[in-house]
N, C-alpha and C positions, 0 to 999 in steps of 0.2 A: 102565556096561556091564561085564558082568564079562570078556565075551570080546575084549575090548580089551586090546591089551596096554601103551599108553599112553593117558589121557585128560586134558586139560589144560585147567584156562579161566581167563581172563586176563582183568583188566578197565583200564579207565583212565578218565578222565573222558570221552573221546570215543565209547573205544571198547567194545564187548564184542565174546571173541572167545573163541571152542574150537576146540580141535584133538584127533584121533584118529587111532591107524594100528595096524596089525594085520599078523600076519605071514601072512593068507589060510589055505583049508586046505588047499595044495599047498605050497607053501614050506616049509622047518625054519627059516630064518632070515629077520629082515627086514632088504635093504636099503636100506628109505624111511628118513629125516632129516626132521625139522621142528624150526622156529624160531618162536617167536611173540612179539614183544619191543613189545607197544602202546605204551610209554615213551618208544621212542624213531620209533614210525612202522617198523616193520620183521618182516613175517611172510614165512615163507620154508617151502617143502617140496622134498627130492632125493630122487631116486630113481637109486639104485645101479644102472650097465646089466648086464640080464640077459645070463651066456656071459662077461661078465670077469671077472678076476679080482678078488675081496675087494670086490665091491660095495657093503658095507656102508661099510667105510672109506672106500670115493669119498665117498659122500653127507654121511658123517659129516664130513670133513676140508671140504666146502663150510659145511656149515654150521656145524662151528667157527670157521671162517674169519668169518665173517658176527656171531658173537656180541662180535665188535672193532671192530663199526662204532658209533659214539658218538653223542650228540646233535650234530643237526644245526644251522648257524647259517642255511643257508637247504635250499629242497629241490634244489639245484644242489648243496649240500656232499652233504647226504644222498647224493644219485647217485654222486655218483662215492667215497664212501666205500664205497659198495656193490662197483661196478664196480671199483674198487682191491683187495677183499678177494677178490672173485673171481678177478682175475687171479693172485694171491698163491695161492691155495689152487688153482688150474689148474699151476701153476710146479710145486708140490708132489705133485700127484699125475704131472704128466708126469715126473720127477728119480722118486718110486717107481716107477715102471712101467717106466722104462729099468734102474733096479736090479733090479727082480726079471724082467724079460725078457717083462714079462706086462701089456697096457694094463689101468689101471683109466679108468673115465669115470662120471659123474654126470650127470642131467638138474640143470634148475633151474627153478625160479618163486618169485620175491622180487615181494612188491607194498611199495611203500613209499609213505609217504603224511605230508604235511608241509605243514601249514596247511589249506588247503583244494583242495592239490592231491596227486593220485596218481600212482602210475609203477609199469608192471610190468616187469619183467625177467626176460628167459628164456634157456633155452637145453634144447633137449627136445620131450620131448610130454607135461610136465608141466605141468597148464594153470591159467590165472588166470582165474576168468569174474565177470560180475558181477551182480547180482540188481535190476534198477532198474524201479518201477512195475508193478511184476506181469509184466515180461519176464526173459528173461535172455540176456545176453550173454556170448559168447569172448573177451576181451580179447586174450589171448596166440594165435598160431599153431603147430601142431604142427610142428617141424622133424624131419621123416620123408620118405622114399621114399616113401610115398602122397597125404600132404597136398602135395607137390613135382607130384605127378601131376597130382590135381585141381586143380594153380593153372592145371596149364598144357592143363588141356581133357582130360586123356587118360582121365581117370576119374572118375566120379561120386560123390559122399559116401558114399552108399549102397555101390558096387561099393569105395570104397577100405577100409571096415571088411570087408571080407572080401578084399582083399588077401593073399595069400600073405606077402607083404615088408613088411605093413603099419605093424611094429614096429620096423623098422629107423628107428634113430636118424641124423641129417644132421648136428648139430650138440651137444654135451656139451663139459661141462667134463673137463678132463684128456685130451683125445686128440687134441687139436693142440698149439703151443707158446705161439696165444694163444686165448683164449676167444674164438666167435663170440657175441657176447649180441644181441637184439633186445630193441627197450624200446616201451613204448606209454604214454601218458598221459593225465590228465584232469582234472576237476575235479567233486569231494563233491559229493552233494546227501544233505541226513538221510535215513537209513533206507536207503541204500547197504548192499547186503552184496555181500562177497566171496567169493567160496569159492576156493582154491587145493587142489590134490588132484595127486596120481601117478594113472599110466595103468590102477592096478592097480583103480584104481574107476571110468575113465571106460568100460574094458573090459566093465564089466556093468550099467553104467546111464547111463538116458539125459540129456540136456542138459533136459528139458520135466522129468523125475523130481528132478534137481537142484534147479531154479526151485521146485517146490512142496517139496520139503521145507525149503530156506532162508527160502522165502518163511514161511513156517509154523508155525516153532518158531526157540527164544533159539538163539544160535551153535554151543553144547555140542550140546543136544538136537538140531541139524545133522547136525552129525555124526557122532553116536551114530546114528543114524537111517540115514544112509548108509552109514557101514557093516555093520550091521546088513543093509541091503539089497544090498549087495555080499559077504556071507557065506552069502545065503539063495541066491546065485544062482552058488558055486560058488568065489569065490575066487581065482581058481587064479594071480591074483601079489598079494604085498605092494600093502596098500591105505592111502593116508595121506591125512586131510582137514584142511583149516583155514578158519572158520569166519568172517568179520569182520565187525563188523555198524558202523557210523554212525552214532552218536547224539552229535551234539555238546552240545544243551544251553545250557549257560553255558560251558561252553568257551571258552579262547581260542584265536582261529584266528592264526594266520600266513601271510602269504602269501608266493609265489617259485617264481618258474620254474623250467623243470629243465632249460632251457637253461644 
């Protein structure tokens, strides 16, 4: 795609995966982050919070953070090697943001995956879903003032995407002194795809429009394809997608808890 201004694909014996992101056509700058490291079971997208300061750098400083995480000896090491770099990289943006008088914060979504079990990790309304038997699922939950709403009865899916406050973030990296993270987990089955994305695409397309284009085409052509369709409808924040598909094959699996 030419009007991408990253695109990226990545294979391994298990995996095929692409990634895309784009700086929208309201924005001048993007601050979405992506990681995609299939080697070691580690795909990651941030999104810099809109109204802070140097958002790019949030995202960016997460997912540097996360390029130190090493092969895993079980998916329990994996976790918390995660969960270790994100605290580390939360430490660093809280100590910048007291220096320059000004919060920076980052969303998160890490899915990490290690034999033939998976684990997402968030913190945001940067979501992990997943593409299984012609459905598709949310893995992750939005941590926002409106998803908070509708847990608790006060509003409808429907009435919280048109929320006034609907954007307000509950939990990010760098704006407490420890990371709130929530994790969800599972286990493979072939033909598993992932998709991880920022808000800047679930804002103009839908969760049933996801499912068919994943379902549809290789990882790349994903999302090339989504964003594409998140350009034609307006853009108006930074949109970042990753793509992951399951195909073990001959593969060797490992197995281990993430307890």
């Amino acid at each position: 795609m030419k009007t991408v201004i990253a695109a990226l694909q990545h294979s391994s014996p298990a995996f095929q995966t692409g990634a895309a992101t784009h700086v929208g056509r309201v924005r001048t700058r993007n601050e979405d982050s992506l990681l995609a490291r299939p080697e070691i079971g580690l795909w990651a997208v941030a999104d810099g919070m809109g109204g802070h300061d140097a958002g790019d750098l949030a995202s960016a400083t997460v997912v540097d953070a996360l390029r130190s995480v090493g092969r895993a000896q079980s998916a329990a090491h994996l976790l918390a090697q995660c969960e270790r770099q994100l605290a580390q990289a939360n430490s660093e943006l809280v100590e910048i943001s007291h220096a320059r008088g000004a919060m920076l914060g980052t969303t998160i979504a890490v899915l990490l995956v290690h034999g033939e079990h998976f684990a997402g990790v968030w913190a945001g309304d940067s979501r992990i879903y997943l593409v299984r038997d012609r459905a598709i699922t949310l893995c992750s939950r939005d941590h926002t003032e409106a998803q908070d709403l509708v847990a608790e009865g006060h509003l409808t899916q429907a009435e919280a995407r048109a929320w006034p406050r609907r954007n307000v973030i509950t939990r990010a990296i760098g704006v407490r002194d420890a990371p709130e993270l929530e994790i969800a987990n599972g286990t493979l089955r072939s033909g598993d795809v992932f998709v991880l994305c920022t808000d800047g695409l679930t804002n103009h397309v839908e969760d049933h429009e996801i499912l068919a284009v994943a379902a549809r085409n290789t990882p790349q052509r994903a999302c090339d394809n989504l964003i594409e369709l998140t350009l034609s409808r307006g853009a108006t924040d930074n949109a970042t997608v990753i793509a992951v598909r399951y195909q073990p094959g001959s593969a060797s699996r490992r197995r281990g808890p993430w307890e």
